[in-house]
N, C-alpha and C positions, 0 to 999 in steps of 0.2 A: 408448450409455448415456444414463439421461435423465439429469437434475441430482441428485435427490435420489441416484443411483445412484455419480456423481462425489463429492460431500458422503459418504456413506458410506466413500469409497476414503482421503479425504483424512486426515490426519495431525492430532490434535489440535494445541493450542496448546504445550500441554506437548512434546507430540513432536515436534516442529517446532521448537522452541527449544535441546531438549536433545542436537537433532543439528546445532545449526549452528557451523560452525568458524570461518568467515571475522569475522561481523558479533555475536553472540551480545552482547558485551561491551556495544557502544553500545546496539544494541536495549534491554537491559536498564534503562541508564543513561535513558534517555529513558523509559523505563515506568515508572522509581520516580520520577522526576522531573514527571511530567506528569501532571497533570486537569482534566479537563471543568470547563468554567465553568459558572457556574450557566446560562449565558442558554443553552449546548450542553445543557445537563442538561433544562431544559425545553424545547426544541426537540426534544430526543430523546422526551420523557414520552408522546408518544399513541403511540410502537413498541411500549414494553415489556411484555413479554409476549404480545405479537401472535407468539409462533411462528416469527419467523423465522429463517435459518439463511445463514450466507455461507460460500461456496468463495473461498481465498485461493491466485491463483496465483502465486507468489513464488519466490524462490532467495535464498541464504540470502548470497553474494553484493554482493545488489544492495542500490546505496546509496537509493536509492528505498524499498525494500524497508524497509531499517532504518528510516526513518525512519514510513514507512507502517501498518506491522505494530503496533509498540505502541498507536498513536492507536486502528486499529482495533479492537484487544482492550478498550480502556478502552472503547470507544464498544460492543462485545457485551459487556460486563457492566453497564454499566450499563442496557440492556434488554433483558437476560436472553436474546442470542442466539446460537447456536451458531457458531463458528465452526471452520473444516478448514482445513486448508493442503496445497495439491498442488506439487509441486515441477513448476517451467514444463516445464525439460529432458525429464523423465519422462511430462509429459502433453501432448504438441503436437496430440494428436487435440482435444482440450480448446483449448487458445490457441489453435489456428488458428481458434475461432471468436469467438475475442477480437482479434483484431488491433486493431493503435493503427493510426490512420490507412487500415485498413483493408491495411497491409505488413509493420506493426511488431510483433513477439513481448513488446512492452516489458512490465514488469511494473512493481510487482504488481497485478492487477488483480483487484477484488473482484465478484464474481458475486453480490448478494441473494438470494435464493428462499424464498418461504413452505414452511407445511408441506408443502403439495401437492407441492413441487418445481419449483413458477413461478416464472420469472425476471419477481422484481419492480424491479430497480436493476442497474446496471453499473457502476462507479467505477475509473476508474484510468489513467494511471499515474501520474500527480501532481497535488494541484492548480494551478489555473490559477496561482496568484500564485509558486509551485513554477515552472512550467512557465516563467514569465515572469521570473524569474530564470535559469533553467537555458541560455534564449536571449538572455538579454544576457550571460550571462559567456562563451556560444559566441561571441557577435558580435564579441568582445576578441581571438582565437584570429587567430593567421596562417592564411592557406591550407591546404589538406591536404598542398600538394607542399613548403613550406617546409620545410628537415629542423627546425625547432623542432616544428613543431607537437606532435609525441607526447608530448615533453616535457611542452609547457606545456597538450597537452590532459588527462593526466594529474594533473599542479598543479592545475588548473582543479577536476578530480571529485576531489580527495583535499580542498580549500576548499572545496566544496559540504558532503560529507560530515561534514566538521567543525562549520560551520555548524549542518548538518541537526542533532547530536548537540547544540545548544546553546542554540539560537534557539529563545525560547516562541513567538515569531508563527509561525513559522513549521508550529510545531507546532498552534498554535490553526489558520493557514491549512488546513488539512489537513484536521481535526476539522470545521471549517464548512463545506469544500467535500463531506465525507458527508454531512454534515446537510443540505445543502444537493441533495443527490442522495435521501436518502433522506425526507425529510419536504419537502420545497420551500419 
């Protein structure tokens, strides 16, 4: 399948939201909660209306995800661009040509593509300043053989999560690291 054929298969924003059980709740919280600054607003301004269209590979799940997914909705309305949502599980013919690190299934990762179906951008699975949080609170974590670890690597992503549901930097980190993929 090419892209624009993937973008067709995928799930609106609506449908996407209105089946999720796990994360639904904070998503939301973070969507009514959060907007684009003006200085994102005009960094965005030579997109809108240019056409373009994102596949969102997500699960409904992931705490990346939560926090990812709203930013990105705010950032396709405000230049009018289409956005899908594929669920990862259901589509690995699809992620296996995303891999993180070139091993990793991680999500979500955003696919760009113009009308045509061009893969204009790739985004995903966190921004960097994300990313760099995510391995300093790993680096705190005991061994894997320590019987704490599952514990405290759990503790670990249920304080991320909460974080992510709360923190505007972190939500603005997000939003600039798009903007920063899709306009440079």
């Amino acid at each position: 399948m090419n892209l624009n054929q993937w973008f067709e298969k995928g799930l609106t924003a609506d449908q996407y939201i209105s089946g999720m059980s796990v994360n639904q709740t904070g998503m939301k919280q973070i969507s009514e909660q959060f907007s684009l600054s003006a200085e994102e607003k005009e960094r965005l301004a030579p997109l809108k209306g240019k056409g373009l269209k994102v596949i969102a590979l997500s699960e409904d799940w992931c705490g990346d995800a939560l926090l990812n997914n709203p930013i990105l909705l705010k950032i396709a309305d405000e230049i009018e661009m289409d956005v899908r949502f594929l669920l990862r599980d259901q589509n690995l013919e699809l992620m296996d040509q995303y891999l993180t690190n070139g091993t990793s299934r991680a999500i979500p990762i955003y696919i760009f593509i113009n009308k045509d179906g061009e893969e204009q951008a790739v985004w995903g699975p966190r921004a960097k300043q994300l990313q760099d949080l995510v391995d300093q609170e790993r680096s705190k974590l005991p061994a894997q053989e320590d019987p704490d670890f599952t514990d405290k690597q759990k503790a670990m992503y249920k304080a991320l999560v909460k974080s992510y549901q709360v923190d505007e930097n972190l939500w603005h980190a997000v939003a600039n690291s798009i903007c920063d993929k899709l306009v440079g």
